[in-house]
C-alpha positions in Angstrom: 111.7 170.7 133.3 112.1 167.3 131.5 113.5 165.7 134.8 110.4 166.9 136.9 108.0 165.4 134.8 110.0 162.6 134.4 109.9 162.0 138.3 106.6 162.9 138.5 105.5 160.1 136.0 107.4 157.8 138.1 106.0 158.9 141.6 102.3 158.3 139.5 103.8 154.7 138.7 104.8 153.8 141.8 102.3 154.9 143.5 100.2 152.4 141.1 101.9 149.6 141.8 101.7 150.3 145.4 98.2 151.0 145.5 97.5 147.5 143.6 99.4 145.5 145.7 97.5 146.5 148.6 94.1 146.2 146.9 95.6 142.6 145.6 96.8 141.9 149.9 93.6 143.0 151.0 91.4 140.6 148.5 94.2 137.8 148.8 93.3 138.0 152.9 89.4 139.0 152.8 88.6 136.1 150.2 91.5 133.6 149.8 91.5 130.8 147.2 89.8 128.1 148.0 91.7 124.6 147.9 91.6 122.3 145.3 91.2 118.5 145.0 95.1 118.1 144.2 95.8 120.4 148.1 93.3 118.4 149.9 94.5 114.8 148.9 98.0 115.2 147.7 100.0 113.6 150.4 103.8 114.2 151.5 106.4 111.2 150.3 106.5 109.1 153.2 109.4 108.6 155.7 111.7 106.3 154.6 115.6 106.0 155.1 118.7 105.1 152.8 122.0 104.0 153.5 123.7 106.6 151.2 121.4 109.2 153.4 123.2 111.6 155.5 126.9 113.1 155.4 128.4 110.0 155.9 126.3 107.9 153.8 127.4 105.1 151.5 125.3 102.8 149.0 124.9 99.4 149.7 126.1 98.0 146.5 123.7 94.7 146.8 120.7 96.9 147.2 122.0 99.0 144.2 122.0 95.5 142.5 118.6 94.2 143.1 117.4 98.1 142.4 119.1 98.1 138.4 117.6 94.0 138.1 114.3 95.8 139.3 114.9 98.8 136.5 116.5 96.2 134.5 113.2 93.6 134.3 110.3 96.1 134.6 111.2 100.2 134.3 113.5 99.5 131.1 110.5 98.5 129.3 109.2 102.1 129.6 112.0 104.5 130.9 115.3 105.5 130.0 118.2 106.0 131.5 120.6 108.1 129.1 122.8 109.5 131.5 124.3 106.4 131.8 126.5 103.6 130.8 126.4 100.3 131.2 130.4 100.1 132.2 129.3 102.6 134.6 127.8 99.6 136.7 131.3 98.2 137.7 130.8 100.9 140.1 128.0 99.1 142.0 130.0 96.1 142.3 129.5 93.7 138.8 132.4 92.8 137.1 133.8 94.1 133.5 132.9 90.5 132.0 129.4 90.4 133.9 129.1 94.5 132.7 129.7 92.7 128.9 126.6 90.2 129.6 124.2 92.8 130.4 124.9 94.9 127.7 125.2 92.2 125.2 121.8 90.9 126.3 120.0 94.1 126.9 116.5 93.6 125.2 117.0 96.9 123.1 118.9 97.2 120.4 121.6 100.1 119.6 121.3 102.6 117.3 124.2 102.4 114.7 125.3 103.5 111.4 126.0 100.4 108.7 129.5 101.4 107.9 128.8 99.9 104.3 125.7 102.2 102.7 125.5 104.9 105.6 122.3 103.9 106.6 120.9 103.5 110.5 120.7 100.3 111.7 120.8 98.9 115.1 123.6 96.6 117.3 124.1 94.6 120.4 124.6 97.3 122.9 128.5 97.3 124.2 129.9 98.8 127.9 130.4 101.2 126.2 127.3 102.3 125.3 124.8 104.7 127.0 121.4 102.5 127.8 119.2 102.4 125.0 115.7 103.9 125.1 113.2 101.4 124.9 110.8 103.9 122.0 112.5 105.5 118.7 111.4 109.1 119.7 108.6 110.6 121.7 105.8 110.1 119.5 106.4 106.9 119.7 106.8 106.4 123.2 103.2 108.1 123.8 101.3 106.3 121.2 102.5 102.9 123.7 101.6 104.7 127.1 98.3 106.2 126.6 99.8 110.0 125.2 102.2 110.4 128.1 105.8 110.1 127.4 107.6 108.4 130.1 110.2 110.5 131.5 114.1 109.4 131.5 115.3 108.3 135.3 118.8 109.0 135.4 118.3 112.4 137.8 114.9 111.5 138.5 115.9 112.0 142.5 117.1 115.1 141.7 114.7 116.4 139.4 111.5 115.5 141.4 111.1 117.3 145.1 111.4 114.5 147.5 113.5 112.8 146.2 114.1 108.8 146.3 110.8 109.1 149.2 108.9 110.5 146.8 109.9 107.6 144.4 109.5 105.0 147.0 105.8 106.3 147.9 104.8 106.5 143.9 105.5 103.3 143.2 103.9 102.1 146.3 101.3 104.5 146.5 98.3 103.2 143.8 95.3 103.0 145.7 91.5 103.1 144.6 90.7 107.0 144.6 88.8 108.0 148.4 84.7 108.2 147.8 85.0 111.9 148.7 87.3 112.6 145.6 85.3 115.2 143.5 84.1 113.7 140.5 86.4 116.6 138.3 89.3 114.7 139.9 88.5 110.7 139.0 90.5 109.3 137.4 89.4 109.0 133.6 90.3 106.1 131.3 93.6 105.1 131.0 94.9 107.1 134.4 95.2 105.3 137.9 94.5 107.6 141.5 97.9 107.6 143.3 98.0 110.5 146.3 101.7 111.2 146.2 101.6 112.3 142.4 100.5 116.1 142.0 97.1 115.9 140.4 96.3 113.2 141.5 96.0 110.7 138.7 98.8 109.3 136.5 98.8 107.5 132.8 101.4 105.2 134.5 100.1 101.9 135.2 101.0 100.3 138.8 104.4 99.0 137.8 105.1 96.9 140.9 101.8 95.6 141.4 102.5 91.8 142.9 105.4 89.7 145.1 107.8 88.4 143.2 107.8 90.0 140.3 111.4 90.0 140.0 113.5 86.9 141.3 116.1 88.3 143.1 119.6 86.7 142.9 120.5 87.5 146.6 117.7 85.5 147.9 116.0 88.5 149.0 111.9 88.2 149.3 110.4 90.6 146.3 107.8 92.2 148.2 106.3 95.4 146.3 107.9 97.3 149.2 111.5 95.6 149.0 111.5 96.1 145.0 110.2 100.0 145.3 113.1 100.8 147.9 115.5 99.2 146.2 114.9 100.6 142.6 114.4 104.4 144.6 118.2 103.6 146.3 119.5 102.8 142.6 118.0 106.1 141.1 120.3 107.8 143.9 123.5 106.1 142.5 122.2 107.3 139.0 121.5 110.9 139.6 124.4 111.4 141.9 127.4 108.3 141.5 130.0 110.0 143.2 128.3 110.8 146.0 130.6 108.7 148.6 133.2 110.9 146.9 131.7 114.0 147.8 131.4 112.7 151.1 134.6 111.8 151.5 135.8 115.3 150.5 133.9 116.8 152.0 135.2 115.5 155.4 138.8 115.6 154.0 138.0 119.8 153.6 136.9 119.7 157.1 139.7 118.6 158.7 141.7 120.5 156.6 140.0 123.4 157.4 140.0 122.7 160.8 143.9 122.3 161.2 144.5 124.9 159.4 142.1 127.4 161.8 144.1 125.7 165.0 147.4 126.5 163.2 146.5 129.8 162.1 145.8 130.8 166.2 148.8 129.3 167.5 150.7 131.7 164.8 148.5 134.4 166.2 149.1 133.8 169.8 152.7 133.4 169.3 152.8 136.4 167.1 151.5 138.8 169.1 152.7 137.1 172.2 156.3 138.6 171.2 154.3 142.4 170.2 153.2 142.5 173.4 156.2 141.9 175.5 157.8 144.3 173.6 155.3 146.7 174.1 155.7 145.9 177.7 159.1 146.8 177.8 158.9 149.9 176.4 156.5 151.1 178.5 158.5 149.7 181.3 161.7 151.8 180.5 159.5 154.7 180.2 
């Protein structure tokens, strides 16, 4: 008796359930949600190509260069990047004694413990080190940026759909907001219209907002565009450094792989090459 009414109550729940999503179907196709501002004039990352794109990509180390001297003179002042370390940038080509020179002039300080009274105090950051963050803690990085905490950058390729496009076309996205933009959606004080951010307005101010704003050592002309792709490229080598590893296992498992299959059906074929003449045989002498 207990297990009837216990599939009964179950039939009556199901049955509920079923019955609701088909009411919620029908509304959902009779009287869909209307867009909002944000699906309207949100655009797509624009198309744009890396060198490290692809399964045999690999970074151009002196756009990787001009991209940290970009995060270096301008992002640094703002964003973090505590993933890594500045030894870690012998990897994109500077030397350990050039690696020393930009941590030992690094505008921020490092936190440290005076070894004397046990008290925090700060140091010249080493190789060592992890990049310092440019505020002491969250509070204090949103009383300098207008209540919105900058986020850090090491994965922000990874962490933000779209990747290094998606970078790219922020930073060169800022635009005055379209004369069709409902009033709900202008931006207020303090926030600045950009299309390629998700509602539309961001407390970030344009950050790459004229030529030259960095000198690069290569010669290269600093043009908003130049300085926005190559920053973008050097948040790829931050969220994923090993990636010309990967690729280069990746292809090594491949071919692996694939003499391994071709070896595997020669065995096969000569296997059953000497099954089958036997079985010939037998049914020969039979």
């Amino acid at each position: 008796m207990v297990r009837i009414i216990g599939i009964l109550i179950g039939l009556f729940f199901s049955g509920w359930l079923l019955v609701s999503f088909g009411m919620g179907a029908k509304e959902y196709i009779t009287n869909p949600p209307a867009e909002t501002a944000e699906h309207e004039f949100h655009l797509e990352a624009k198309e744009i190509s890396f060198s490290s794109d692809g399964p045999l990509g690999k970074f151009d180390r002196q756009q990787l260069q001009r991209g940290f001297q970009v995060f270096k003179e301008v992002c640094s002042a703002c964003h973090s990047l505590r993933l890594v370390a500045f030894r870690n940038l012998e990897e994109i080509g500077y030397s350990e004694e050039e690696v020393k020179a930009i941590a030992a002039s690094w505008a921020i300080q490092a936190p440290d413990i005076d070894p004397a009274t046990g008290e925090m105090s700060t140091r010249a950051p080493l190789a060592a080190d992890k990049f310092p963050k440019p505020f002491a803690n969250n509070v204090a990085a949103a009383a300098a940026n207008n209540n919105a905490i900058p986020p850090d950058l090491s994965l922000m390729t990874k962490a933000r759909e779209g990747g290094a496009p998606y970078v790219y076309s922020l930073l060169t996205g800022y635009q005055d907001p379209p004369t069709n933009l409902p009033k709900a959606n202008q931006p207020g004080p303090g926030l600045h219209y950009n299309p390629y951010f998700a509602n539309l307005n961001l407390a970030m101010a344009p950050p790459l907002a004229v030529e030259d704003q960095v000198s690069y050592s290569d010669g290269t002309k600093a043009s908003v565009d130049q300085m926005s792709e190559d920053v973008s490229a050097f948040l790829i080598w931050t969220a994923e450094p090993k990636l010309e590893e990967r690729h280069q296992a990746g292809w090594a498992v491949l071919a692996f792989l694939l003499i391994a299959t071709i070896l595997a059906y020669l065995s096969y074929r000569t296997i059953w090459a000497d099954v089958k003449a036997k079985k010939k045989k037998k049914v020969t002498e039979a």
